[in-house]
Structure formats: structure tokens, C-alpha cells
C-alpha positions in Angstrom: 0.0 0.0 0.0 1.4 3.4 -0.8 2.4 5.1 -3.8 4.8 3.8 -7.1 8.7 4.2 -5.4 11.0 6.3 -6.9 13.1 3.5 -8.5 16.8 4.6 -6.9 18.3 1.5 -5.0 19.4 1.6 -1.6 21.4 -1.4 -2.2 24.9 0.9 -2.7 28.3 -0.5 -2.0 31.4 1.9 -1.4 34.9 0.7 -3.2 37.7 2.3 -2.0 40.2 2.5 -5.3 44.4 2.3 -4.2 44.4 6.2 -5.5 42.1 7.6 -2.5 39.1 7.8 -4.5 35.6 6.6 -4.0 33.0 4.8 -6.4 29.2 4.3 -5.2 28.7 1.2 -7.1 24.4 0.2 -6.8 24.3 -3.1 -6.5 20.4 -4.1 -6.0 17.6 -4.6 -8.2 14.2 -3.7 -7.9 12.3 -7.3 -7.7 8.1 -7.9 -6.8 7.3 -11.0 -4.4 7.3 -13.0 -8.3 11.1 -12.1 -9.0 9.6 -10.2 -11.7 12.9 -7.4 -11.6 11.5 -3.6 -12.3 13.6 -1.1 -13.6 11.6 2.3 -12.7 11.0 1.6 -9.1 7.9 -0.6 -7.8 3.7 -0.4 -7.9 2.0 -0.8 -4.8 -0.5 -3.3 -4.9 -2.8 -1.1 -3.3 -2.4 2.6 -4.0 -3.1 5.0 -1.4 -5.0 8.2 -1.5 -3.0 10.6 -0.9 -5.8 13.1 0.5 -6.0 10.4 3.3 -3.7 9.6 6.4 -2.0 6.5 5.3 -2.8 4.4 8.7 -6.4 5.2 7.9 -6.6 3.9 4.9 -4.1 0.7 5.8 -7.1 0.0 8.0 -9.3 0.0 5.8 -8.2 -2.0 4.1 -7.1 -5.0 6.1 -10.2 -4.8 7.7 -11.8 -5.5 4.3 -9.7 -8.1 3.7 -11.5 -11.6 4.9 -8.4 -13.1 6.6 -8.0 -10.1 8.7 -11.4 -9.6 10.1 -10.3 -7.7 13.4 -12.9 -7.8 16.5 -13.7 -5.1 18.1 -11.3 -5.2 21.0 -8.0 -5.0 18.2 -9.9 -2.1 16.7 -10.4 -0.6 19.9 -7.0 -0.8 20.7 -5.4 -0.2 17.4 -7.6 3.2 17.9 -6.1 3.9 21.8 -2.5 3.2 20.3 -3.0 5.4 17.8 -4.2 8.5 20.1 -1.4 7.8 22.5 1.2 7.4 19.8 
């Protein structure tokens, strides 16, 4: 859930040449849960709405979601946790 990423890697490792200098070498691929690599960042399965607070909408949607059917006591406290946090 979320929005499409920007598509840099964080997956950067540093070489140290013999001279002094540095190169930033990106060594990680963008890859869904099929191994499917990407090449301009990733899709959200679910996109979000931006006008709405994210943990809203997160929610939302697990609670729509058949094997997440939450009772009233997790929403309750999910709620509280949220106030106090």
C-alpha cells in the first residue's frame, strides 16, 4: 500500500580504489514477491490516496480483507494506540 517508489536502490556498495578515491557502485535490483525485476521503481499493490492519512486507509483496508477480520477489541486498541502514539 502506498504510492509507485522512486526506482533509486538503496542497495549501494562503497569501493575504495588504491588512489584515494571513492566509487558508489548500486548493487540491487528492484524485484516484486514474483522475482519479476523492475527497472523504474515498484507499484504498490494497493495505492493510497494521498488526500487520506495512510494508517487510515491501511485499516481500511485489512479490515476489508477476509483473513484479517479484526474484532472489536484489536480495533479498539489499534484506535487507543494510535491517540497515544
Amino acid at each position: 500500500m502506498g504510492s509507485q517508489s522512486s526506482g533509486y536502490t538503496t542497495g549501494i556498495s562503497r569501493v575504495e580504489l588504491p588512489d584515494g578515491s571513492l566509487v558508489r557502485l548500486s548493487v540491487a535490483h528492484f524485484a516484486d514477491r514474483n522475482q519479476q525485476l523492475h527497472q523504474q521503481g515498484l507499484a504498490p499493490d494497493v495505492v493510497a490516496d494521498a488526500k487520506q492519512p495512510l494508517p487510515d486507509q491501511a485499516r481500511q483496508f485489512l479490515a476489508s480483507q477476509e483473513f484479517c477480520k479484526l474484532s472489536d477489541v484489536v480495533i479498539k486498541t489499534m484506535l487507543f494506540l494510535r491517540v497515544v502514539f
